[in-house]
C-alpha positions as CSV (number, residue, x, y, z in Angstrom):
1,X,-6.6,-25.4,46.8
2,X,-4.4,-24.8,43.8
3,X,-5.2,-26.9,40.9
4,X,-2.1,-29.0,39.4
5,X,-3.6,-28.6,35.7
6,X,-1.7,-27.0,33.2
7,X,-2.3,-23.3,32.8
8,X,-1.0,-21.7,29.2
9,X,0.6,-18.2,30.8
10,X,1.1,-17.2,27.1
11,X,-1.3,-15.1,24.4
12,X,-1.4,-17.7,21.7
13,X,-1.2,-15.0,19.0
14,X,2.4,-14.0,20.3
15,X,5.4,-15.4,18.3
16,X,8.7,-14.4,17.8
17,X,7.6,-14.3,14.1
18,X,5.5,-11.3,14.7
19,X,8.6,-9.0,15.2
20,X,9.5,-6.5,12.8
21,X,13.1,-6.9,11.0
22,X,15.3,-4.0,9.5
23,X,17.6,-3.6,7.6
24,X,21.3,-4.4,8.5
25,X,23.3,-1.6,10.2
26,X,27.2,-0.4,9.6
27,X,28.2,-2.8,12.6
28,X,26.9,-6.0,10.5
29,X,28.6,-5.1,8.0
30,X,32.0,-3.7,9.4
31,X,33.5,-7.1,7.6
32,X,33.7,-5.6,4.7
33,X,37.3,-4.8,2.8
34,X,36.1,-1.8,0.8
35,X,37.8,1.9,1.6
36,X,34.2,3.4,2.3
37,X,31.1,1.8,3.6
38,X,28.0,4.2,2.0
39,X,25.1,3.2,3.8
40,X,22.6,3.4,0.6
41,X,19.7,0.9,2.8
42,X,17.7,2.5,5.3
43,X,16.6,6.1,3.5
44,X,18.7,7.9,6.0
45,X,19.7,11.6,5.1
46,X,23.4,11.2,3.8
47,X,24.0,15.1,4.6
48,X,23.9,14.0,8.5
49,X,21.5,15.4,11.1
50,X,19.9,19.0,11.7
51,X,23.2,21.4,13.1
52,X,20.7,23.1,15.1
53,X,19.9,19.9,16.4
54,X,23.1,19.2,17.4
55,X,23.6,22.6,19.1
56,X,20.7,21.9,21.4
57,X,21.9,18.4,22.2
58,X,25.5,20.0,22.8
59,X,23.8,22.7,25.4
60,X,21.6,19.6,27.6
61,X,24.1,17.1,28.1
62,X,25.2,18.6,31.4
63,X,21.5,18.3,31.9
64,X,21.3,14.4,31.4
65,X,21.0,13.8,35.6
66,X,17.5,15.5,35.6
67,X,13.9,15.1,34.6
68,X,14.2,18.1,32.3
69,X,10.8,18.1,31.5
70,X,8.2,16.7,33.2
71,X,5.8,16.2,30.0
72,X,6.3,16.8,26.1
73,X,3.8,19.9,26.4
74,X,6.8,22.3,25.3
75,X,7.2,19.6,22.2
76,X,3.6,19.5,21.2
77,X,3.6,23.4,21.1
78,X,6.2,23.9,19.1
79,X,4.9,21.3,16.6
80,X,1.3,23.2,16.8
81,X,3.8,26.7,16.4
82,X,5.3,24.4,13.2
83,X,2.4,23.6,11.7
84,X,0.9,27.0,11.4
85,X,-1.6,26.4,14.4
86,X,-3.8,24.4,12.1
87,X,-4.1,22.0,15.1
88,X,-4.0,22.7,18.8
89,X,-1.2,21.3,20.9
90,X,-3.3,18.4,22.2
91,X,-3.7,16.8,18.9
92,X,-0.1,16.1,18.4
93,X,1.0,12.7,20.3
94,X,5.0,12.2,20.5
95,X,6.8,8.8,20.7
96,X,9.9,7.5,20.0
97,X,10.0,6.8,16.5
98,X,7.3,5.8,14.2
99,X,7.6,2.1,15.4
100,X,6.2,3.3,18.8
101,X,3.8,4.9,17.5
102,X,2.7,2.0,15.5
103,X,2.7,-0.1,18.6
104,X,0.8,2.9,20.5
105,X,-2.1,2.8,17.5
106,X,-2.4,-1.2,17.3
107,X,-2.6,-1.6,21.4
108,X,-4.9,1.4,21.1
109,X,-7.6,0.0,18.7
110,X,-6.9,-3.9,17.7
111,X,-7.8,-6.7,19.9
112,X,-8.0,-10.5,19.2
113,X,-10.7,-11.1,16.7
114,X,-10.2,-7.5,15.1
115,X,-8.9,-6.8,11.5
116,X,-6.3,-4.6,10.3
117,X,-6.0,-4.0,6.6
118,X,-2.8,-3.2,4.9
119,X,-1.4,-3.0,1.3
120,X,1.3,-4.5,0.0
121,X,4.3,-4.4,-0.8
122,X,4.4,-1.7,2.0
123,X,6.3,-1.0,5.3
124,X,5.6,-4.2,7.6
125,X,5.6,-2.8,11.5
126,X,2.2,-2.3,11.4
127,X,1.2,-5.5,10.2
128,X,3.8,-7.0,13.5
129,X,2.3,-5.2,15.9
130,X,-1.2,-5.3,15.1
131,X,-0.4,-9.4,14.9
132,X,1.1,-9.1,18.4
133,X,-2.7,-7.7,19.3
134,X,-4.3,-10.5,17.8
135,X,-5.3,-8.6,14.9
136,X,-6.3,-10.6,11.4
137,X,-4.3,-8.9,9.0
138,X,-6.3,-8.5,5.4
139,X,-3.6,-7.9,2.8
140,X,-5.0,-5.8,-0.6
141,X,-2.1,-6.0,-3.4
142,X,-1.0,-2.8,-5.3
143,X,-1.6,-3.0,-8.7
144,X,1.0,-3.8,-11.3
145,X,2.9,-2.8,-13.3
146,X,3.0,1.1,-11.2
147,X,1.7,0.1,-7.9
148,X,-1.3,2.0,-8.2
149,X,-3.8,1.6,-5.2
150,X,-6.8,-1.0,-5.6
151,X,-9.5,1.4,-3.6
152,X,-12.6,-0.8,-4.5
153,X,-10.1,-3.6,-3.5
154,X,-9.7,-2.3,0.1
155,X,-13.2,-1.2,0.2
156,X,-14.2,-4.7,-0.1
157,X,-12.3,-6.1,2.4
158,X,-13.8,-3.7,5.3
159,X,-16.4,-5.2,7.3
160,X,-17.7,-4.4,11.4
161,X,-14.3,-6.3,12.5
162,X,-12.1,-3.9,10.7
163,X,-10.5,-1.2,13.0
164,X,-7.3,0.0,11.6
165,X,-6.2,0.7,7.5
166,X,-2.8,1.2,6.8
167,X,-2.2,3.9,4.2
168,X,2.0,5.4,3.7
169,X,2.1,8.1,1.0
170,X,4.3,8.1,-0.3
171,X,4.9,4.4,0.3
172,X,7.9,2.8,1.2
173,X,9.5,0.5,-0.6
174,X,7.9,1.7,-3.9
175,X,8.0,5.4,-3.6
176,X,4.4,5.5,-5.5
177,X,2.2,8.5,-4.8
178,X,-1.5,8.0,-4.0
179,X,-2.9,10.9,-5.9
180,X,-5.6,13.0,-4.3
181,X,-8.7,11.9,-5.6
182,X,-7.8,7.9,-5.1
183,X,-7.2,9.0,-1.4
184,X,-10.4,11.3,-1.2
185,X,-11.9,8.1,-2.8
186,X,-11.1,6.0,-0.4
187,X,-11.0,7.8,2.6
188,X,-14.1,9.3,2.2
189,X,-16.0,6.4,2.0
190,X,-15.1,4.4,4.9
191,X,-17.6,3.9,7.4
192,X,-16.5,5.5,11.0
193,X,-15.4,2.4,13.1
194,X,-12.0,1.9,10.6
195,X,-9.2,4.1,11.6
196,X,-6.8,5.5,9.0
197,X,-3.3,5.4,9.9
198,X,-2.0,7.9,7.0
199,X,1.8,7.4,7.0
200,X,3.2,10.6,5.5
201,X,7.0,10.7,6.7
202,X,8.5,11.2,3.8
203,X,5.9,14.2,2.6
204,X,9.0,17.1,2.7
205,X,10.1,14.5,-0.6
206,X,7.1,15.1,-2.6
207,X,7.3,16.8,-5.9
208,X,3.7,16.7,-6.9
209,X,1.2,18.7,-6.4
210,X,-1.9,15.8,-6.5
211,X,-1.4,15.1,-2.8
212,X,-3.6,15.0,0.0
213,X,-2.2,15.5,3.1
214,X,-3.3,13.8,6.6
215,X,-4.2,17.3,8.0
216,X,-7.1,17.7,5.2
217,X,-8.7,14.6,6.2
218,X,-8.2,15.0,10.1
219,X,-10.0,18.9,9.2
220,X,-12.4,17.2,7.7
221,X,-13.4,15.2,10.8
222,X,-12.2,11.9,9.3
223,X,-10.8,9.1,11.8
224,X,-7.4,9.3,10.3
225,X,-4.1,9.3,12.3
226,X,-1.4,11.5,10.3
227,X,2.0,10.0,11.1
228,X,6.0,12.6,11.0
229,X,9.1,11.5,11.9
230,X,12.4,13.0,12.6
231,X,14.8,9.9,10.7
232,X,14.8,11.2,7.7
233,X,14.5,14.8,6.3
234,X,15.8,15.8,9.5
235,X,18.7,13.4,9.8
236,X,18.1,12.7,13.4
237,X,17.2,8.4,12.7
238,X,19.6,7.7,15.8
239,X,17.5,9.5,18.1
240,X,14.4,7.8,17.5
241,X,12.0,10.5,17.5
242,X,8.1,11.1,15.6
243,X,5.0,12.5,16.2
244,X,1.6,11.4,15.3
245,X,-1.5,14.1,15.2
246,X,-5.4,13.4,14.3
247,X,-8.8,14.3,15.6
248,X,-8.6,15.5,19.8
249,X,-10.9,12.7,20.2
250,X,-8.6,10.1,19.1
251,X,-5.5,11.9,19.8
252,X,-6.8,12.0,23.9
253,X,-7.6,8.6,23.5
254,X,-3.9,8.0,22.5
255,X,-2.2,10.0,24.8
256,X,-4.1,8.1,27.5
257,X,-2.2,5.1,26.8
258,X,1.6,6.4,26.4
259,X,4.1,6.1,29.7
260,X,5.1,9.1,31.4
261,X,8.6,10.4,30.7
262,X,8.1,9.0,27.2
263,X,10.4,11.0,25.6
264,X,14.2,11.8,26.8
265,X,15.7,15.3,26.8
266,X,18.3,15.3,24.0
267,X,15.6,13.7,21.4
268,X,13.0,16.1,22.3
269,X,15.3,19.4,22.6
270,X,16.9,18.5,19.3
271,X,13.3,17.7,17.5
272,X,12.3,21.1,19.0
273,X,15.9,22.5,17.4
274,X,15.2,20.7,13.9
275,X,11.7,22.4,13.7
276,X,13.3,25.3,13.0
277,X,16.5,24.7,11.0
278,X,15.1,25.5,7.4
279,X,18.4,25.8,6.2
280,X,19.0,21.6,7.0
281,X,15.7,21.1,5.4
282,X,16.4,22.9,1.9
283,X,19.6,21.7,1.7
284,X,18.2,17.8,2.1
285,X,15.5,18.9,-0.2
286,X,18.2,20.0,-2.8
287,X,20.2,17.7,-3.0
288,X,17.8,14.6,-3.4
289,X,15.8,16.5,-6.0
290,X,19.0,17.3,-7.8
291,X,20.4,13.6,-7.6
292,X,17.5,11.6,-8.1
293,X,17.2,12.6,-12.0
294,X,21.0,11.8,-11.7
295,X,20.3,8.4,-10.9
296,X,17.7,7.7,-13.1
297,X,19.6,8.5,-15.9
298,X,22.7,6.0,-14.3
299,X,20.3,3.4,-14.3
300,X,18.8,4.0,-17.9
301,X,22.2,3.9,-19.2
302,X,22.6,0.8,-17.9
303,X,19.1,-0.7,-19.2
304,X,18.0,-0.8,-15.1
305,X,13.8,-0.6,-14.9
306,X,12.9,1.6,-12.0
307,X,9.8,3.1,-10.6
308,X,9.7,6.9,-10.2
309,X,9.7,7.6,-6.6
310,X,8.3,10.8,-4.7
311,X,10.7,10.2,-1.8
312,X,14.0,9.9,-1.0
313,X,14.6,6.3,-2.6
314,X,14.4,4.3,-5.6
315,X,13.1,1.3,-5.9
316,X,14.5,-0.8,-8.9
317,X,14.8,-4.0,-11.0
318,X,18.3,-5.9,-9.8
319,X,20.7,-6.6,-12.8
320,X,21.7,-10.0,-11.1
321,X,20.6,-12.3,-8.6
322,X,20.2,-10.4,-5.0
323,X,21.8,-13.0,-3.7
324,X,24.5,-12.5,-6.0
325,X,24.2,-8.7,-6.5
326,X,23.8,-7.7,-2.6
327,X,27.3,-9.6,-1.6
328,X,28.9,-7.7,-4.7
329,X,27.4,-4.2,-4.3
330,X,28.3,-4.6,0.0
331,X,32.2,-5.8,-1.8
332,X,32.2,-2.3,-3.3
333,X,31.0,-0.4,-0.1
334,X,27.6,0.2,-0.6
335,X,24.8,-1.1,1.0
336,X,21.2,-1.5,-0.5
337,X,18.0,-3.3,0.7
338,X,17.4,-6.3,-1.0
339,X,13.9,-6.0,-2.2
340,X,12.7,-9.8,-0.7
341,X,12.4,-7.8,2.6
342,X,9.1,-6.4,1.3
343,X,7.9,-9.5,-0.8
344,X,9.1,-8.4,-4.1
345,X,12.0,-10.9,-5.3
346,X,14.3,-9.5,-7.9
347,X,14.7,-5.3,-6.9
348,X,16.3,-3.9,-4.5
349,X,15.8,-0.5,-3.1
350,X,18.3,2.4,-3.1
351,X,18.5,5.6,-1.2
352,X,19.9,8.9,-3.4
353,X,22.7,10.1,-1.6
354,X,25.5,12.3,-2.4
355,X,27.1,12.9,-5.8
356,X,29.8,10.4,-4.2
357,X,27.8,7.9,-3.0
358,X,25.6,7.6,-5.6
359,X,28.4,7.5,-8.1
360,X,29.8,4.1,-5.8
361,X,26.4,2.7,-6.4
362,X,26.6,3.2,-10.0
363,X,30.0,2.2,-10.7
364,X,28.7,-1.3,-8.8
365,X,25.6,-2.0,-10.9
């Protein structure tokens, strides 16, 4: 006999409140009167995506009818091949985007009753979908005034509930660098049962040489989960395309849990494409190392407080009200994240662009 009681279908740590947000595209903002809309907010490459890219995207549309490829085994060796066989092919775990991969990691490791510790102000997804798994999220802040990471801080917080640690370097929105020995520090010194999730995609951006990358630790043997994606150096964000590589123990684990057919032809022929187009790469490289002491100077003129960045953005101090200065700025064509987004009232985040681009920014502030 079927009982008549209520019966609550839903997970009680599931809410609408848990999704991530971005930031506002060129449709949202198609409104606006200005001649040219530079799209300063999301960190995108302004130079445009990989031309090898779009060659191979070109050459497989006729292909779009088929299952081109029955598994991303072609894709994981050419990222091995990439990465100077320093991992084997079965460490690498493809997604689309780094939001996937994100989810992949949280359904992979949290559980209701399970902790996931983050910094902040930092890149929220992974604190959304490690909520959506019932996770406990234990927030450690940066410390002011450079956003310097608070190792004994995060030490502190780990306990036997504690599965997953978010680390970016270099973060995002602050473009602060976590030098070597403050990752060694940390890293090194977690017990085994906490998972690393060691966010590197905007590593081609880094200018200094105290840096520990992901692949040292995963060499190493440590549980950490290096993170790449295609959105930015690459200038392929519309395709939605990343890779994640760590241990084979965890990265099996992983790849256990992903669908079949994750990833569709034109993203991963184009990935495969952007591998190789060096050319793209220097040229991205160039001109964001070129314009970003441009800028800094712009805002010094104008008495604007920034924070060096290692990547591909600055993070600054708005002159006005955001609620004020975002409206204006968007007036004048350019859009910039408001810096509320990431819990930090009063900045706003910026991405270095072209001479042009950069120079509409300017003239706005």
């Amino acid at each position: 006999m079927i009982t008549k009681t209520a019966i609550n279908i839903f997970k009680p740590h599931v809410s609408p409140t848990n999704q991530y947000v971005g930031g506002i595209t060129r449709d949202e903002s198609k409104n606006v009167q200005a001649a040219k809309l530079y799209k300063l907010s999301s960190n995108e490459n302004l130079l445009g995506p990989s031309p090898k890219a779009l060659e191979a995207i070109q050459a497989n549309l006729h292909l779009l009818h088929e299952y081109s490829f029955q598994s991303d085994q072609l894709f994981r060796k050419a990222l091995a091949e990439h990465h100077g066989h320093q991992m084997d092919a079965r460490q690498f775990i493809t997604a689309n985007a780094g939001m996937e991969l994100l989810e992949l990691i949280a359904r992979g490791f949290i559980e209701p009753g399970l902790e996931t510790i983050v910094f902040t102000p930092t890149f929220k997804a992974l604190e959304n979908f490690a909520k959506l798994q019932g996770s406990k999220i234990v927030k450690v802040p940066l410390l002011e005034p450079d956003f310097k990471l608070d190792v004994q801080g995060i030490l502190d917080t780990v306990n036997d509930k504690t599965r997953l640690l978010f680390l970016p370097n270099p973060n995002n929105p602050t473009g602060s660098l976590i030098p070597k020995k403050t990752a060694d520090d940390l890293i090194y010194n977690l017990p085994d049962h906490v998972v690393t999730i060691y966010d590197e995609v905007y590593f081609p951006y880094v200018q200094s040489p105290d840096y520990a990358r992901a692949l040292d630790y995963i060499r190493a043997g440590r549980r950490v989960i290096g993170l790449h994606s295609f959105s930015k150096a690459y200038g392929l964000a519309g395709i939605r395309l990343a890779y994640a590589f760590s241990t084979p123990e965890i990265s099996e684990y992983l790849s256990a849990l992903r669908r079949p057919f994750m990833i569709n032809t034109l993203s991963m022929v184009a990935g495969m494409a952007a591998l190789k187009d060096d050319a793209h790469l220097k040229a991205t490289l160039d001109l964001v190392n070129h314009e970003k002491p441009w800028l800094y100077a712009q805002l010094e003129k104008r008495g604007i407080h920034y924070w060096p960045s290692e990547s591909n953005f600055i993070l600054f101090k708005s002159p006005f009200d955001n609620e004020f200065f975002i409206p204006q700025m968007l007036k004048g064509g350019v859009m910039i994240r408001p810096g509320e987004d990431f819990g930090l009232p009063g900045t706003c985040r910026v991405t270095v662009g072209t001479r042009e681009a950069n120079e509409a920014f300017v003239s706005n502030c």
